[in-house]
N, C-alpha and C positions, 0 to 999 in steps of 0.2 A: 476386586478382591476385598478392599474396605467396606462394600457394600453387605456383600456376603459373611462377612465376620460380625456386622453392626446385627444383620437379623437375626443369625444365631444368637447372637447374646440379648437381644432384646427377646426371642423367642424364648429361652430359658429364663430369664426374669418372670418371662409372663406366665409359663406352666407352674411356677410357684403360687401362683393366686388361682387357682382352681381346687375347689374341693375334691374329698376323695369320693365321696357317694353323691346321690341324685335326690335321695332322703330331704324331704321337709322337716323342717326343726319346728315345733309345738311348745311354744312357750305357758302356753297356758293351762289351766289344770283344772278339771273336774272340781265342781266345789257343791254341796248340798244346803241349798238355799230354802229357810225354813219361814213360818210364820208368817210377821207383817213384810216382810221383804218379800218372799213368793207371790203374797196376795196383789202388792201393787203392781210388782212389776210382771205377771201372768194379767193383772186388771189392761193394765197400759197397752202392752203387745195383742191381746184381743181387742180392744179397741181399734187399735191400727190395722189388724188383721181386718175387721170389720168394714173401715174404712175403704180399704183396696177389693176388698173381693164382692163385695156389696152389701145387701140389708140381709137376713134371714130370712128363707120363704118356705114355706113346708116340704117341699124338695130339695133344701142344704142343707146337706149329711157330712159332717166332717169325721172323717177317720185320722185315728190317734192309735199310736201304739200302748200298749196296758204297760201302766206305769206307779209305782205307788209313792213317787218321789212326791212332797207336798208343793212344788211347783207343778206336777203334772197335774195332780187333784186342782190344785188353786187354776189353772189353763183351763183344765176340761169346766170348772163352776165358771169361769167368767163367761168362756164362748158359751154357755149354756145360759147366761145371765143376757148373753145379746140375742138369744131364741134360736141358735143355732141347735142343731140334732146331732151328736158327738155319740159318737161307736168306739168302745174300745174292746172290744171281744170277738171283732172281727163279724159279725153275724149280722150281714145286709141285704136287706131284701133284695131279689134279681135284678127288679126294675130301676133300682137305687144308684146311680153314680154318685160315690162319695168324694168328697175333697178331702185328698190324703196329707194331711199335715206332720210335718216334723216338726220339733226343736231341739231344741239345746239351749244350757247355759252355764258358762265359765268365768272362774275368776283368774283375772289380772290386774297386777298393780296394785291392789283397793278398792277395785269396781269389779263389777257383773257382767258380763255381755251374754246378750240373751236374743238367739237366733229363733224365728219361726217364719217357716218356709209351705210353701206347696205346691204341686209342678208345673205355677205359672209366677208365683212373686215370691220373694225372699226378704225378710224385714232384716234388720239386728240396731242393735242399740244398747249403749253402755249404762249403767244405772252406778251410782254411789248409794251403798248400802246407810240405814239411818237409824236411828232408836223407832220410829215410829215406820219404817219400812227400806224404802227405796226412792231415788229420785235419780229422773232424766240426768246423764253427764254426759252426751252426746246428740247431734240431732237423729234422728231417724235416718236408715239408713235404709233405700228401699231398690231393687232390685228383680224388672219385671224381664221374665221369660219366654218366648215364643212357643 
């Protein structure tokens, strides 16, 4: 009987530490990231993009969603600065397998996180915003897909 009165009340302790919903909580917020800050840290994440997916060859086609935020302009000149062939109006030749690229980037805390992905690797990496731009506050964070 003692046993069975100890797990009810330990059972009812424990239903108190359960949330009501299944809902993830989003701490972080949209933030429009402009100028020398865009440029380096859009410079950096193509780079590393580069890095991982390999060199540019006349057959990589990255696709991008049309975007007029000045990090997606400041993305599409970099990858185009490493010779890559960037679409954003959707309009690719038949023959053309493109690499479909996302990103994002969020503030938290005082810093940037700045995600770009494709459906085989996922980068992201924190930056501290500067007068002269943006600088690494995290190391890379790399994340390959099968």
């Amino acid at each position: 009987m003692g046993k069975l009165l100890a797990f009810f009340i330990a059972a009812a302790l424990l239903s108190g530490c359960q949330t009501a919903d299944d809902a993830l909580t989003n701490s972080s917020t949209p933030v429009a990231v402009t100028g020398p800050a865009a440029s380096a840290i859009a410079g950096d994440m193509a780079n590393r993009l580069a890095e991982q997916i390999g060199p540019a060859g006349a057959a990589t086609t990255i696709k991008m969603e049309k975007d007029t935020s000045e990090f997606a302009t400041a993305l599409e000149a970099a990858l185009k600065g490493w010779g890559y062939t960037v679409v954003t109006d959707g309009k690719i030749a038949n023959d053309v397998k493109p690499v479909e690229l996302a990103y994002a980037i969020e503030g938290l805390d005082g810093q940037l996180l700045a995600r770009v992905s494709t459906p085989s690797i996922a980068l992201g990496r924190a930056y501290t915003p500067t007068a002269a731009g943006a600088t690494p506050a995290s190391p890379l964070s790399i994340m390959q897909r099968n």
